[in-house]
N, C-alpha and C positions, 0 to 999 in steps of 0.2 A: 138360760139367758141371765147374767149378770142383776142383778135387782136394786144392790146398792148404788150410788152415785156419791161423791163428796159432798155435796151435799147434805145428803142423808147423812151419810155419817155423823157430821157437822153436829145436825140437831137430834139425833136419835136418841130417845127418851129410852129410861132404866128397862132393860130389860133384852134379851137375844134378837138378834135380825139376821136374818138368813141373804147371802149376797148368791147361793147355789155352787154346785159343787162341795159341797160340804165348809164352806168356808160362811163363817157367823162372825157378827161383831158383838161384844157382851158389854156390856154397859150396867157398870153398878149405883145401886143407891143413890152413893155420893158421885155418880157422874164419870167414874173411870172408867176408860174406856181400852179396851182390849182384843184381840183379835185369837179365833182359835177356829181348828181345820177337824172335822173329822174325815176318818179315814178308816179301814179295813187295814190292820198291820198285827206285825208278829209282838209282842208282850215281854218283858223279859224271860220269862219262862218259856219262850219260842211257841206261844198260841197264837193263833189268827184270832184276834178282837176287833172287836168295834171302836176304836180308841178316841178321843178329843184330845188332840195336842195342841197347847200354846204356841204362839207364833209372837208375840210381843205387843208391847203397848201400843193404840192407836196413835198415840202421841211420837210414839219413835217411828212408825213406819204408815204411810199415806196407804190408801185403798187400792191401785197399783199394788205399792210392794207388797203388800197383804197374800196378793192375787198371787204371786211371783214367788212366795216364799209357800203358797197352799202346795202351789204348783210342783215346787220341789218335792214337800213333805211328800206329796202323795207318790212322786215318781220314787221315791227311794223305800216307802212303803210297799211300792209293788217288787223290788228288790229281793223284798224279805228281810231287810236289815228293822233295825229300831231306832222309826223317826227321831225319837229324845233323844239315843246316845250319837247320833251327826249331830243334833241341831245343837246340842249340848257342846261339842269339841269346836264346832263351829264359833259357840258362842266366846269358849276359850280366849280366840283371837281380839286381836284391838278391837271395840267396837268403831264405826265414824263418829267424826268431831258432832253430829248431830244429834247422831244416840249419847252422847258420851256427854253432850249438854243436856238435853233432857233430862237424864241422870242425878246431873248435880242439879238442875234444877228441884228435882223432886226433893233431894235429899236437902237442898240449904233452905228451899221458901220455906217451913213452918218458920222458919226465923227472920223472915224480915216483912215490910208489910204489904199490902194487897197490891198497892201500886208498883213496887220496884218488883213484885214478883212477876207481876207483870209485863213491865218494861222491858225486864231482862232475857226474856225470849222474845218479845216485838223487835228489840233493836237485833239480835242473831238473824232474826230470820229475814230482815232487810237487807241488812250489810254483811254479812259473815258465812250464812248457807250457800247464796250463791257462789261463793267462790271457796270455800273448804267444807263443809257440810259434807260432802261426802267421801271425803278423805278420813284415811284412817287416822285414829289419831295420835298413833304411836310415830306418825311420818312426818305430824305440821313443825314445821321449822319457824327460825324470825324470820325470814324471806317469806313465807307464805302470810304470817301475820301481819307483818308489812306491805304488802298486799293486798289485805284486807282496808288495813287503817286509812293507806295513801288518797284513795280518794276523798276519802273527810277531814283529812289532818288539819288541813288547812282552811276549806271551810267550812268545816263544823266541828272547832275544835272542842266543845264542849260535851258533845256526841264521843267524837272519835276519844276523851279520855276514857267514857264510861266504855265505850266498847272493849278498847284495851284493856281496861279490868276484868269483864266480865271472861275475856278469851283467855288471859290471864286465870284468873279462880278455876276455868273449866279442866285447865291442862294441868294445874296444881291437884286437882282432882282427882283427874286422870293418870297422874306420877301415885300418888297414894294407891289407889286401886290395885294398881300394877299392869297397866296398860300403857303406861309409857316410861322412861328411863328416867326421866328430867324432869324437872316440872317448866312451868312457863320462862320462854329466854326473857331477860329484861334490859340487861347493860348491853348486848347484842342488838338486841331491836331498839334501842334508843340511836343506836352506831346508823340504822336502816332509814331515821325519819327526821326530818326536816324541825327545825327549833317553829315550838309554836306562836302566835302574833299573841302578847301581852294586852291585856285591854283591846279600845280601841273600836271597831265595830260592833255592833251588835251580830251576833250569827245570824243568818236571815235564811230561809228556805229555799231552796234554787223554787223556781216556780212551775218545772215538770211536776214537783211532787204535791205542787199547796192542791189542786182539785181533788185528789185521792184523801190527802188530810183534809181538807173540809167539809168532804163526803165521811167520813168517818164523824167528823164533833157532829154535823146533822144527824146520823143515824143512834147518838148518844143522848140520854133523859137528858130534856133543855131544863134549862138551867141559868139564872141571870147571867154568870161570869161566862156560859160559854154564848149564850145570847150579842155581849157586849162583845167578847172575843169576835162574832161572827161581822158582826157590824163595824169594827176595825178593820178587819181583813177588808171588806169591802168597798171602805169609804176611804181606802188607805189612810186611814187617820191617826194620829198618836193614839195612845191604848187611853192615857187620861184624859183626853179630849171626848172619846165616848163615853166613858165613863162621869164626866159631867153634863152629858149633854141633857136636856131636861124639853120639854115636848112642846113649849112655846117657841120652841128654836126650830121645827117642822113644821113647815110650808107642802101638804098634802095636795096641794093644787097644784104647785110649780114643779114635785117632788126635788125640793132643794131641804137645806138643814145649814140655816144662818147662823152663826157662830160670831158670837159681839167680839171687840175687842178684848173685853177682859179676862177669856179664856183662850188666847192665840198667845200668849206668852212672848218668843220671841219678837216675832212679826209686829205686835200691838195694833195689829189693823182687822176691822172686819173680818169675813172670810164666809163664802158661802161654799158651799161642796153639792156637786149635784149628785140625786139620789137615784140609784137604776131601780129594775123590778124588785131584783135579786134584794137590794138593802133595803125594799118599803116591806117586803114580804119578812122581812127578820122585826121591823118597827110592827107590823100587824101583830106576828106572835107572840112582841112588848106588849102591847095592846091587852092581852090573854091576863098579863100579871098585874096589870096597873090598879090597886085598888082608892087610888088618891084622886078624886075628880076636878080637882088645881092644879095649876102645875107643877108639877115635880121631875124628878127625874126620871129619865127613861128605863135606866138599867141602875136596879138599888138593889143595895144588901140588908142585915136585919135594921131592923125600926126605921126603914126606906131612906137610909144614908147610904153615903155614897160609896159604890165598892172599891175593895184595896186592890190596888197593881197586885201585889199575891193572890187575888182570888181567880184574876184572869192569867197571870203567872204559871199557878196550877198546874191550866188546862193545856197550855205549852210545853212544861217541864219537860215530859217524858222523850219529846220527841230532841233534846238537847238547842234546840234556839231559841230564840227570843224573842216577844211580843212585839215588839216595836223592828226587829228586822224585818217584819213583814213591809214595810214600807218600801226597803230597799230591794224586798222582791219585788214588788207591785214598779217599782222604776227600771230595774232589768228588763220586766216584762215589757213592758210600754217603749225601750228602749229598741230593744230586739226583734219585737214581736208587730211591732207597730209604729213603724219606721216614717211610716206616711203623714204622721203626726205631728208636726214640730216637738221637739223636747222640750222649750217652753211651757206648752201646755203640762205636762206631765208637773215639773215644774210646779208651776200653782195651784193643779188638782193637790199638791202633798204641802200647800202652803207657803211655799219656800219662795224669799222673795227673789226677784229677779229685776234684771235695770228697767227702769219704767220707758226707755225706748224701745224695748224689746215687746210690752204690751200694747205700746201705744200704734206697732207695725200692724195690731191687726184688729177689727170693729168686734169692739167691748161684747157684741152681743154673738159674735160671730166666737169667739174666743170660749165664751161660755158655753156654744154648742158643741166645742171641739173637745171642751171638759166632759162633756156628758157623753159623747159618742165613744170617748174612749173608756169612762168610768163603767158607761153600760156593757160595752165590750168586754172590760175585767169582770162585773160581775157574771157573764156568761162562758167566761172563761172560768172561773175558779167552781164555780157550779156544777162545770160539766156538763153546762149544754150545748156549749158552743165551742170548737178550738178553732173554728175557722176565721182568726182573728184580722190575718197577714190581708185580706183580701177587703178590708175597709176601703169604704172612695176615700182618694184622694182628695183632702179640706187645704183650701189656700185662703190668704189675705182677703 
């Protein structure tokens, strides 16, 4: 019976684990991880040995294929042939675009740093696995790369360049190696994609993906800027708008967060924003770093000034959009998702002025509620507790 799980795999500390069947995952020192089968096979010198043969990095093949490639070894093992010399001719062939990234990966990170070495397989394995991962890579064309990019090109176009680099560097790679003829098409694949929007929007997250990413910055050391990032998302509010906001502006009894005139900028008016579970629960873990018992601000950098758009920038970067499109997810959502709610509201939840007949259709206090039902609702959407958004009662005049 099978023992390992992915899981396991995942976190298995230095040292052999046995999955049965002769198949082990090895795991060194420094955390590499690798996969190898023993078996009962002939030796070059045509002995029946006890043999460990490699089967390849845990990084190029999941726990499945591990299983799937033991499975072979051993059936050609019982042959009588010499597992190395197949698996070795085997190896000959293209590897796929997946192996063949890994690859380059191993070979270019020492040279670049922690974070793009990172990124550059997170972004592969979103956008780019699903749909050629398993292609050889002696086979990927600009149509298939074009394929890849089309869904982002356009909105995420900041994404889709680095991706296109990175698919780009792999096949260049892979022409070197000699696993493929060509290296990456480029004047061809430009012939395949649409001219990109100059300026202009900010990229902003479609909002299928923002719970998945905001489950990811919570499970990461908190952190001011991701702190204040969290409470953006939340509050749908401009990034520097959180980032000034300072604790005499939280109202813990109404859970609201009053914002004077002189930090609304355009608008120059007021503004209150109501606060769900979700954003008093992010102000509580503020709470954890505040060592100024005056008011100050909520979310501060060193000598408790106030932090830069770069520091919350950062924590955005990798995933190619931008802090402040989160806004324009958060109005998709509320658009789409929650239809039952006048647009209005959404509206002055994000500050945005609107004709004063249109507020004046409906009791000031009543308006306020319809802020909050819907703000609570995004925070229990992007949390991931709730997606059962569409089925709000209907709120009128």
């Amino acid at each position: 019976m099978p023992k390992l799980t992915a899981l396991k795999v995942k976190h298995a500390k230095p040292g052999r684990h046995g999955d049965g069947e002769g198949l082990y995952l090895l795991v060194s020192k420094t955390g590499a991880k690798s996969w190898m089968v023993r078996v009962m096979a002939r030796n070059p010198e045509n002995e029946w040995k006890r043999r460990d043969i490699g089967l390849g990095s845990a990084a190029d093949y999941s726990l499945e294929e591990a299983r799937e490639r033991a499975r072979e070894t051993r059936k050609i093992a019982r042959t009588g042939q010499d597992p190395t010399v197949v698996r070795d001719k085997v190896e000959d062939i293209a590897p796929t675009f997946k192996v063949a990234s890994h690859a380059c990966h191993e070979a270019k990170a020492p040279g670049w740093s922690e974070k793009n070495a990172a990124a550059f397989l997170s972004s592969l394995a979103l956008h780019v696995f699903p749909k050629i991962g398993g292609l050889s890579v002696d086979t990927i064309t600009e149509r298939d790369v074009a394929a890849v990019l089309s869904p982002i090109w356009q909105s995420k176009p900041a994404l889709a360049k680095k991706v296109r680099a990175r698919v780009g560097l792999i096949l260049d790679y892979a022409k070197a190696q000699g696993w493929r003829s060509e290296g990456a098409p480029r004047q061809s694949l430009s012939a395949l994609l649409s001219k990109q929007p100059e300026g202009g929007q900010f990229a902003s997250m479609p909002y299928e993906e923002l719970p998945a990413y905001v489950a990811k910055v919570l499970a990461e050391t908190e952190t001011m800027g991701r702190l204040s990032l969290l409470f953006t998302i939340l509050t749908a509010c401009r990034n520097g708008e959180a980032r000034a906001a300072r604790w005499s502006q939280i109202d813990f009894d109404k859970n609201l967060w009053n914002r004077p005139a002189s930090m609304m900028g355009k608008t120059g008016q007021p503004h209150s924003i109501t606060l769900s579970p979700e954003a008093i629960d992010i102000l509580e873990r503020a709470k954890d770093w505040r060592t100024n018992p005056k008011d100050c601000l909520i979310f501060y950098g060193k000598g408790g000034k106030r932090l830069s758009d770069m520091t919350i920038g950062k924590v955005v970067r990798s995933t190619g959009y931008h802090t402040h499109g989160f806004r324009s997810t958060f109005k998709t959502w509320a658009v789409e998702c929650v239809p039952n709610i006048p647009e209005a509201v959404s509206e002055v939840a994000l500050a945005h002025t609107i004709p004063s007949q249109v507020e004046r259709a409906y009791n000031r206090a009543k308006f306020l509620d319809m802020r909050r039902t819907l703000l609570d609702a995004w925070g229990r959407y992007v949390t991931g507790t709730s997606s059962d958004i569409v089925q709000l009662p209907l709120l009128r005049a």
